[in-house]
C-alpha positions in Angstrom: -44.2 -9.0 -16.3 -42.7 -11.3 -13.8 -40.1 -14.6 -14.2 -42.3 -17.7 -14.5 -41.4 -21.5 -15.3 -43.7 -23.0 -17.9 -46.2 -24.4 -15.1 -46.9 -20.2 -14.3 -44.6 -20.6 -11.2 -42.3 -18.2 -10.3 -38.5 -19.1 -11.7 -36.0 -19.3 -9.3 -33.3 -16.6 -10.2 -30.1 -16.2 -8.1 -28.7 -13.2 -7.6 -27.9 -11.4 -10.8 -26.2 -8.0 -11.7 -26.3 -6.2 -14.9 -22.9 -4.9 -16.9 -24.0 -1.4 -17.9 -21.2 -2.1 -20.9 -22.7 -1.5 -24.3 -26.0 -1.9 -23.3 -28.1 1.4 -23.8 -30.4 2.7 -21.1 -33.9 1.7 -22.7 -32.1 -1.9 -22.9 -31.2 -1.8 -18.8 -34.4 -0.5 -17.9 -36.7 -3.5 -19.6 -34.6 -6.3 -18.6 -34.2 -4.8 -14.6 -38.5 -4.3 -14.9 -38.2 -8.2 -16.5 -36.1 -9.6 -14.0 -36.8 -9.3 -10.4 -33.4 -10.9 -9.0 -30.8 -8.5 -10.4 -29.2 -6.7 -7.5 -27.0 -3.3 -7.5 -23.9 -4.9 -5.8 -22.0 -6.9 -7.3 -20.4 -9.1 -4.9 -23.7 -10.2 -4.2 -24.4 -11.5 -7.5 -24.4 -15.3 -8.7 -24.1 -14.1 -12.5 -23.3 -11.4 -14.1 -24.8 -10.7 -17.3 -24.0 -8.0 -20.3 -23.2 -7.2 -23.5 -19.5 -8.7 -23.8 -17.8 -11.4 -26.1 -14.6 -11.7 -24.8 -13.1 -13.7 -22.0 -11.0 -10.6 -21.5 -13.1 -8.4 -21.7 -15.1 -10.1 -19.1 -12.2 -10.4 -16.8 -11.6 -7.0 -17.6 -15.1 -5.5 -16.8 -14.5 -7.4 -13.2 -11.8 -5.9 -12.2 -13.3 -3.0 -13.0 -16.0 -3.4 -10.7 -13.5 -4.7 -7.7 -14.8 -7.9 -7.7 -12.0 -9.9 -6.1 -11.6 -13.5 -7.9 -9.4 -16.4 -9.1 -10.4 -18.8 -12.5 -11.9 -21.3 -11.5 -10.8 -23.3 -14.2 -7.3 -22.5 -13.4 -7.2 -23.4 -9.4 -4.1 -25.4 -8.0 -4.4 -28.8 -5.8 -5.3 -27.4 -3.1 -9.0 -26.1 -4.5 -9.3 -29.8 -5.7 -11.9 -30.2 -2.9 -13.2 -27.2 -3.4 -17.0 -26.2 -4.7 -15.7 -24.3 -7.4 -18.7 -21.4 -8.4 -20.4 -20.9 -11.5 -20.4 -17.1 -11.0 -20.4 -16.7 -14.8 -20.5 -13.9 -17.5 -23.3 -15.0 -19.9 -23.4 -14.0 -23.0 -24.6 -15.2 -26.4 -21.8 -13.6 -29.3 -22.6 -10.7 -31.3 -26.2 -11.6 -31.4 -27.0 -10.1 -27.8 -25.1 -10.9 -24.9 -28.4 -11.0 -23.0 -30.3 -13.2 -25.1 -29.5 -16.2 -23.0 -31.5 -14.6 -20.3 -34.5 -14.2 -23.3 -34.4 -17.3 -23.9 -35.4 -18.4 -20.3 -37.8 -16.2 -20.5 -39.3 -16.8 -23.7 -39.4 -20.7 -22.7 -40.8 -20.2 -19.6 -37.6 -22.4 -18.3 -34.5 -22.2 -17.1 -32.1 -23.3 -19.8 -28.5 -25.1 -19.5 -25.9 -22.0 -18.8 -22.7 -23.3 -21.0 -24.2 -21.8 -24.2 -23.6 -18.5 -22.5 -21.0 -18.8 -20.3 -17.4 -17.9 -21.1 -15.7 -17.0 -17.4 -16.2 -19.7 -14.8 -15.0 -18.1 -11.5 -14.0 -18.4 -8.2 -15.4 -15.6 -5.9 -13.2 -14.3 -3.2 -15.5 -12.6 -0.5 -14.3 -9.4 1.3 -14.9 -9.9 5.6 -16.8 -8.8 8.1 -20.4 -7.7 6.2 -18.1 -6.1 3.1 -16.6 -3.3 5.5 -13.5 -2.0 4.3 -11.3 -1.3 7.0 -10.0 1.3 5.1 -11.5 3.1 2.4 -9.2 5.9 3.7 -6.2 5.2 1.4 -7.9 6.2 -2.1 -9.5 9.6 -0.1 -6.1 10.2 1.2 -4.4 10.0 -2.9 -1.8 8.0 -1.3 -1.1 6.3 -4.8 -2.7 5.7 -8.1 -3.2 2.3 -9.6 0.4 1.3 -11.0 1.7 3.9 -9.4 4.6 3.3 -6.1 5.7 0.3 -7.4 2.1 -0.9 -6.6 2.5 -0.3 -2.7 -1.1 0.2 -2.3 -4.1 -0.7 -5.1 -5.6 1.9 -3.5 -7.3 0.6 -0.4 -6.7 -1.8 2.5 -9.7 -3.8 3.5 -10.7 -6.0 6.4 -8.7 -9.0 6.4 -10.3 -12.1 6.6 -11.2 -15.3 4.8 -12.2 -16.1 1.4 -15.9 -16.7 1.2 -17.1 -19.5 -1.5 -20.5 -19.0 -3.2 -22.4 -22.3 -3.4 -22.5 -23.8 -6.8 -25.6 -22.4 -9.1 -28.5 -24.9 -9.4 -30.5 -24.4 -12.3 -34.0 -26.4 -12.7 -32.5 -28.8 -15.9 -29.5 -27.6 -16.1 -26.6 -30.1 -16.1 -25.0 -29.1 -12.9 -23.6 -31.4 -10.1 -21.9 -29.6 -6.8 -18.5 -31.0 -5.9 -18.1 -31.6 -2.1 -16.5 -29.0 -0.1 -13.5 -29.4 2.2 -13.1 -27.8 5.1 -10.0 -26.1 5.6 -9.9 -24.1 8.9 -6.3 -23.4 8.7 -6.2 -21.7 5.8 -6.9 -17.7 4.6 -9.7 -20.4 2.8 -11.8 -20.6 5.9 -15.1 -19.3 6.2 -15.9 -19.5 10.1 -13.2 -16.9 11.4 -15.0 -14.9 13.8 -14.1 -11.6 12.7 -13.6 -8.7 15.2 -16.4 -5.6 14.5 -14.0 -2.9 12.8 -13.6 0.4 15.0 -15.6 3.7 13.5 -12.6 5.7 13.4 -10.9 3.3 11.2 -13.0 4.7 8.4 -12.3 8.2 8.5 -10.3 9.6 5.5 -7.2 11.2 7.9 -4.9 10.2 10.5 -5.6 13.1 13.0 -9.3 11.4 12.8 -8.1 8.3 14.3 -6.1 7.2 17.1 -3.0 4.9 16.9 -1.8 2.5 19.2 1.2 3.4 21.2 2.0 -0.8 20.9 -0.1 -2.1 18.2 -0.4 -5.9 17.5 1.0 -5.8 14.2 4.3 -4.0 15.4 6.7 -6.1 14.0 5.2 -6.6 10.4 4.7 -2.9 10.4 8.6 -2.7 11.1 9.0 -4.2 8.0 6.7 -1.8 5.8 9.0 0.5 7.5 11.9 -0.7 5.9 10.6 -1.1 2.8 9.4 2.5 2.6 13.1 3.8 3.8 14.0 1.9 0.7 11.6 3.7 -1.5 13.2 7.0 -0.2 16.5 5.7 -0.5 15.5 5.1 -4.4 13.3 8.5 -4.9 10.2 6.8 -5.3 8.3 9.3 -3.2 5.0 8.3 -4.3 5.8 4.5 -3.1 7.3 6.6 0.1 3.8 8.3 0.7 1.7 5.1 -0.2 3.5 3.2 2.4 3.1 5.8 4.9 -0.4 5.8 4.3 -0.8 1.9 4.9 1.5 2.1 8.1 -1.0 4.6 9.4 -3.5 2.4 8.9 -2.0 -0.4 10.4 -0.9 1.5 14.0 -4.6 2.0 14.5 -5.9 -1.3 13.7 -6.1 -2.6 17.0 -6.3 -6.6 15.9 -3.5 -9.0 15.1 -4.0 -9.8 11.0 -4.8 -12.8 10.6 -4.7 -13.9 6.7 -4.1 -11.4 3.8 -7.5 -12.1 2.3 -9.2 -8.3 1.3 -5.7 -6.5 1.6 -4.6 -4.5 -1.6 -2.3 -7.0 -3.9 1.3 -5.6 -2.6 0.4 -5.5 0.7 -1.1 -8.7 0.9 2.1 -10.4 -1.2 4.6 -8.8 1.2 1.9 -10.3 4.7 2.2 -13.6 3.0 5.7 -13.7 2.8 6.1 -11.9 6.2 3.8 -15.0 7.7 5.8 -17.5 5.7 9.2 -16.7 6.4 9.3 -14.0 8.8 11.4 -11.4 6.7 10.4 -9.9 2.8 12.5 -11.0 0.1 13.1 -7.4 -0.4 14.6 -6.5 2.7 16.6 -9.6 1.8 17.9 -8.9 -1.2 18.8 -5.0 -0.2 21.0 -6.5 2.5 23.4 -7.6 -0.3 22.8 -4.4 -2.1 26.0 -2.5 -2.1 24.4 0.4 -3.8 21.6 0.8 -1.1 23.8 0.0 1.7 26.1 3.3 0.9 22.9 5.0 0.2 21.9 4.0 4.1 25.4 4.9 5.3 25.0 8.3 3.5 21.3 9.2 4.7 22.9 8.7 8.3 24.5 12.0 7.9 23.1 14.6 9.7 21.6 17.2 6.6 22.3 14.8 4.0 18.7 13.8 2.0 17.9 11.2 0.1 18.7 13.2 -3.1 22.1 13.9 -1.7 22.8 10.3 -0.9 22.4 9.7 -4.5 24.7 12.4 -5.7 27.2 11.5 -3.5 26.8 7.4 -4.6 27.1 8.8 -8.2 30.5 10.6 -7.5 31.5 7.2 -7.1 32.1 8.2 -2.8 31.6 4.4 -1.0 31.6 5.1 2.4 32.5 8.6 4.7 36.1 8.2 4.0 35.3 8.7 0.7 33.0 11.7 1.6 35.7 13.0 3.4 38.7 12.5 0.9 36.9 14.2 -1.6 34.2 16.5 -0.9 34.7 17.8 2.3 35.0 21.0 1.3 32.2 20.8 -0.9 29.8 20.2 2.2 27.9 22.5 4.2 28.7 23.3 7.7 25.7 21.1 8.9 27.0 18.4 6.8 30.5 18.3 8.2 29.2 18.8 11.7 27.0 15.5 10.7 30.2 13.5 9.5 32.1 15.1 12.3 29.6 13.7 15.1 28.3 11.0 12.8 28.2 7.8 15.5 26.9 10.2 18.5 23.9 11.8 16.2 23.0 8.1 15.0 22.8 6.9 18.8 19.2 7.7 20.2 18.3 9.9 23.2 16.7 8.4 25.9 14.0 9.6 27.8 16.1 10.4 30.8 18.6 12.3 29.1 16.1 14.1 27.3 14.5 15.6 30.4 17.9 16.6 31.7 18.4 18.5 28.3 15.2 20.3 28.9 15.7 21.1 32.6 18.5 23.1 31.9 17.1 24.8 28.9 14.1 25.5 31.3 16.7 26.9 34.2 18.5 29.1 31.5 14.9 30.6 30.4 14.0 31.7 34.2 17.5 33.4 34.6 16.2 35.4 32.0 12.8 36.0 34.1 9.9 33.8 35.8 7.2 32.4 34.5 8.4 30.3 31.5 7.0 27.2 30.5 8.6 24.4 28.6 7.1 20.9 27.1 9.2 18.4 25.0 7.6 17.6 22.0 8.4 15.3 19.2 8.7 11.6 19.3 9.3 12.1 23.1 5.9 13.6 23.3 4.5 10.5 21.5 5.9 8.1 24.2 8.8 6.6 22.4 11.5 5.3 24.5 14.1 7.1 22.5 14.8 9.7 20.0 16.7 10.7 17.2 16.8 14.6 18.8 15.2 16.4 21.4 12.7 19.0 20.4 11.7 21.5 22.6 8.7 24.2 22.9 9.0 27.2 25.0 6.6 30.0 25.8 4.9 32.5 28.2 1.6 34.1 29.0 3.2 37.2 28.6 3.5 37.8 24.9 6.6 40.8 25.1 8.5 38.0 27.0 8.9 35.8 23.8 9.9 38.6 21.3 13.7 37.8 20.7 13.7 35.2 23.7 15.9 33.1 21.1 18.9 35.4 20.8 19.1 35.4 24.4 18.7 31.8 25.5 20.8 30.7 22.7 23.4 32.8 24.3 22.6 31.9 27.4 22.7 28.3 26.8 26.1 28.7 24.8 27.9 30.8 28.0 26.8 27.6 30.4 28.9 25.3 27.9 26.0 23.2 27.0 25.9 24.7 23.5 28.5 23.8 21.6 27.6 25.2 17.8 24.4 26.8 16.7 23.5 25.3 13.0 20.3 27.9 12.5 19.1 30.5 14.4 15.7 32.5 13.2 13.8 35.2 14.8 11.4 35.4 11.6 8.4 34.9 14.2 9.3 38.2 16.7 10.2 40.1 13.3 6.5 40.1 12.0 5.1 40.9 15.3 4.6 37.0 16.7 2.0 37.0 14.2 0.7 33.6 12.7 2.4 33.7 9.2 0.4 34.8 6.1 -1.9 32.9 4.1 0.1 33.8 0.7 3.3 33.6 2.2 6.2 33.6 -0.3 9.0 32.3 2.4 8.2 28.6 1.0 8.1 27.4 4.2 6.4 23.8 4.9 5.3 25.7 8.3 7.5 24.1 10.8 10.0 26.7 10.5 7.8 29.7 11.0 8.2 30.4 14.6 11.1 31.3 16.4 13.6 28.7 16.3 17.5 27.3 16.9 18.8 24.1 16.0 21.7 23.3 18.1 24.5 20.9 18.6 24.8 20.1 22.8 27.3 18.4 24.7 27.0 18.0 28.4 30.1 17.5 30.1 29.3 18.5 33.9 26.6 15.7 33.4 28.2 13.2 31.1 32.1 14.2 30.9 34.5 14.7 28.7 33.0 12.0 26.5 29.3 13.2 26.8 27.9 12.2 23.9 27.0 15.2 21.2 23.0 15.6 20.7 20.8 17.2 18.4 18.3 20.0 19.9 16.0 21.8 18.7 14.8 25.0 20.5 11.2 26.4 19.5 9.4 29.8 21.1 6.6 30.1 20.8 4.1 33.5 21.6 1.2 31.9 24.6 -1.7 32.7 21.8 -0.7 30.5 19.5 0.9 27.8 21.3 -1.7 24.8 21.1 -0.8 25.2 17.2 3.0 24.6 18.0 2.7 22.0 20.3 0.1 20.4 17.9 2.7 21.1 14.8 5.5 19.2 16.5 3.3 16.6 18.5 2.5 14.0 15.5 4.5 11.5 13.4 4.9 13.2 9.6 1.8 11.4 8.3 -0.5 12.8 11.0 1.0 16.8 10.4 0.3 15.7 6.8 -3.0 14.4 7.1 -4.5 17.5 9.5 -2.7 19.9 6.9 -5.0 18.2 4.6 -7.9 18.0 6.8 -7.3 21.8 7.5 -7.4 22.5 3.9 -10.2 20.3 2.0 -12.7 19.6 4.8 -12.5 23.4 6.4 -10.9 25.9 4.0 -8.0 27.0 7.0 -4.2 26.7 6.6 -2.4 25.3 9.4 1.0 26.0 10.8 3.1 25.9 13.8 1.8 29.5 14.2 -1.3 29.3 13.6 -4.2 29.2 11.8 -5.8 31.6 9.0 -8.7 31.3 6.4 -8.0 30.6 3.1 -11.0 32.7 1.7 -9.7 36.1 3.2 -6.4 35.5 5.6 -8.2 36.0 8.5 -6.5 34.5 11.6 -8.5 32.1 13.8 -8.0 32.0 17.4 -9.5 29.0 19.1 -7.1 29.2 21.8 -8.4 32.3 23.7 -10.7 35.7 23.6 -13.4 35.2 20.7 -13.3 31.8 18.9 -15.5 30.4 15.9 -15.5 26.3 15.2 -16.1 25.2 11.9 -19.6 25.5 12.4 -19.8 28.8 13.3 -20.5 28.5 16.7 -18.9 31.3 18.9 -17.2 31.5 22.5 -15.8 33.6 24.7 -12.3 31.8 26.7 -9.7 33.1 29.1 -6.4 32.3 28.2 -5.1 29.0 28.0 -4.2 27.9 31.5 -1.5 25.7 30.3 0.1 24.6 26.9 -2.0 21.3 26.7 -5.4 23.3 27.6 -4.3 25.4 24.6 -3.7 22.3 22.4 -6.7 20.9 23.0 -8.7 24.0 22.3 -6.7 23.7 18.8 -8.3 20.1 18.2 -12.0 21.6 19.3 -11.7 24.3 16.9 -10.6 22.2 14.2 -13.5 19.8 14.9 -11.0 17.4 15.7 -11.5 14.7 18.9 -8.2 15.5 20.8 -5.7 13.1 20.7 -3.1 12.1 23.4 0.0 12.4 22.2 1.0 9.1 22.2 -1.7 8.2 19.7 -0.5 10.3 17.0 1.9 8.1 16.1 1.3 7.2 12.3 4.5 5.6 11.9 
């Protein structure tokens, strides 16, 4: 049977979709084998028909299908203009909610639509053909709807303009178009020529895509920044992780924004009021915020979290006099040394003085013996032009030359005055044998403290005097066979090592660490960096060794299936 108009012509159907809701499967099946015009996506459809009687419910069942929309009986001034669409839910009561559409068909006519319609709306379009810029956010489980104070709904789409449907025409219905007004100023204009979305903006995980060492939207991203140290500073770790996710996003999206059309709700509130006013209320507001500003003052202690901040605010401490008054001696030694050094730790490292740092770690290593090799890793690795620390990677080709090197450089280090207190030293790494840890390992580590490592405070005065400003270093060996893993470990901003721990774990079945990698099915250790190496599609290889710590790294991102990434676009912010 086919749609005809009482003259045996074909009827002239827009685009229609179908509610599943309440209808049962014999129901869909005849009316989609009646009709010819219903489609399977929604945002293509002119009405919406099913089996609902309540305006509600029908908003309800709309949101549930992510169709983006505002009432169009409910639209300020400035729609005034504006062809308002009868993209409509029609129904007919309890009788049948797809009677209306009977009706048509038993006429042979189509029929006025106000007996069935009870939501009038206006349809906002998502950009550039319906791609989403990022599906990635709901694969990533960044946040759940309601959850993170709503940072994400749970994707960020293109942004672009809203796209009006023309007004339904219906042969004797009662239907006149109002004129459209062109507003090409406005997140309501329809002729923005989009830019065609990158392919790597789609993938699920950070280590998939490259960021931008300057993206354009670095100063609105400075503010998500903010507001995400303010989720941490209030435990909302879920907001802290959702907000992570969408600053990810954003350093690789290699377009200015230009509207906040398509972006999940909180992240399109706090663009609008970024674009308005240049600053979020927020931000604003915590500026005032007593509570949060002794909450930042505490967090600038070096080994104080935000957990700590907290408990130190609910002592009723206000400020490091107070911290000092009264719980000094309840602090651990990394704590005081953070209060003792507080304004040199919270004063960044250039680049410059970073390199001096690791020349003389370097020089100390080959008075120990030739043939060492150091790289700074970190956010000096990423390109930054200044750090919070310096973090530093050390290895050698010979493998019995970075058992213990630790102990000796440490001591090394301290005897040339450069060192002066060692917070943490561990030699965990050259006590197992340099192997990569153990799938079920039981140390709790996150991985980043499996290798060989000391974390150091270092002052020095033959370069910067008696008041050479005190730094935090950290000093990392590493074994040569495993070193693409640590430079790889340490390279990329937190969500990155989060996202290829992920990748690592539910695309490929490995566990990643700073000492390597194993298979979760049987422990096995996998060495893509030299002798016989299997990818994650079982192909085989035969390599010589790594000829230099970067080489190694790369074969790390092969292995993994990964594209390699310089270091300066692993910078998720």
């Amino acid at each position: 049977m086919t749609d005809k108009d009482s003259n045996g012509s074909p009827l002239v159907f827009p685009p229609m979709y179908l509610l599943p809701t309440r209808l049962r499967t014999e129901e869909q099946t005849r009316l989609r084998q009646t009709v010819t015009s219903f489609t399977e996506n929604i945002n293509e459809a002119d009405i919406i028909v099913g089996n609902i009687m309540k305006r509600k419910r029908a908003e309800f069942e709309l949101r549930r299908h992510k169709l983006r929309f505002h009432d169009a009986t409910q639209m300020g001034p400035s729609f005034s203009n504006v062809r308002k669409v009868e993209l409509g839910v029609l129904f007919d009561g309890a009788d049948s909610a797809h009677r209306g559409k009977e009706s048509c068909l038993e006429q042979r006519k189509m029929l006025p639509m106000e007996h069935y319609l009870i939501l009038e709306v206006m349809k906002t379009r998502t950009p550039v053909c319906h791609k989403e810029i990022l599906p990635i956010t709901r694969k990533a489980g960044a946040c759940n709807a309601g959850a993170a104070d709503q940072a994400t709904e749970g994707h960020v789409i293109a942004l672009g303009s809203h796209q009006h449907l023309p007004t339904l025409q219906f042969p004797g219905a009662n239907t006149k178009p109002h004129s459209l007004s062109r507003q090409t100023t406005s997140e309501h204009d329809t002729s923005l020529n989009l830019p065609q979305i990158p392919e790597t903006l789609h993938k699920a995980y950070s280590c998939q895509r490259a960021t931008l060492r300057s993206p354009p939207n670095k100063v609105f991203i400075w503010e998500l920044k903010r507001i995400r140290t303010l989720r941490l500073l209030q435990g909302n770790y879920t907001g802290v992780r959702a907000y992570s996710t969408s600053i990810a996003v954003l350093s690789a999206y290699p377009f200015e924004l230009r509207c906040a059309a398509g972006c999940s709700i909180k992240i399109a509130d706090l663009f609008r009021q970024w674009h308005e006013k240049a600053t979020l209320l927020e931000i604003s507001a915590a500026a005032s915020d007593s509570r949060l500003s002794a909450l930042q003052l505490f967090h600038g202690i070096w080994g104080v979290g935000d957990a700590t901040a907290r408990e130190f605010y609910n002592k009723g401490w206000r400020d490091i006099d107070d911290v000092i008054e009264h719980g000094w001696h309840s602090l651990s030694r990394v704590q005081q040394l953070g209060l003792k050094f507080y304004s040199d730790f919270n004063e960044k490292v250039s680049r410059l003085e970073a390199e001096s740092i690791a020349d003389t770690v370097h020089c100390q290593a080959l008075k120990i013996g030739p043939g060492f090799k150091t790289t700074i890793v970190g956010s000096y690795r990423r390109g930054e032009a200044q750090s919070g620390d310096v973090d530093i990677v050390i290895s050698h080709q010979d493998e019995t030359k970075t058992s213990f090197l630790i102990k000796n450089l440490v001591a090394s280090l301290e005897d040339a005055g450069v060192i002066t207190h060692t917070l943490n030293l561990s030699t965990r790494n050259s006590e197992r044998g340099q192997r990569p840890l153990a799938w079920h390992s039981h140390d709790g580590s996150s991985g980043f403290d499996t290798l060989d490592k000391a974390m150091v405070v270092w002052q020095d005065k033959k370069r910067g005097g008696q008041t050479a400003r005190h730094r935090r270093v950290d000093i990392i060996v590493s074994p040569w066979k495993t070193v693409g893993c640590a430079l790889l470990g340490w390279s990329g901003d937190t969500t990155f090592q989060r996202d290829l721990r992920r990748y690592c774990k539910e695309k490929l079945g490995f566990k990643f660490d700073s000492s390597g990698i194993r298979r979760r099915r049987d422990g096995a250790w996998l060495d893509f960096e030299a002798g016989v190496s299997s990818s994650p599609l079982g192909q085989t290889c035969d390599q010589q060794i790594a000829p230099d710590m970067e080489e190694a790294e790369k074969r790390v991102f092969s292995g993994l299936g990964l594209a390699w990434r310089h270091p300066t676009e692993r910078g998720t912010g």
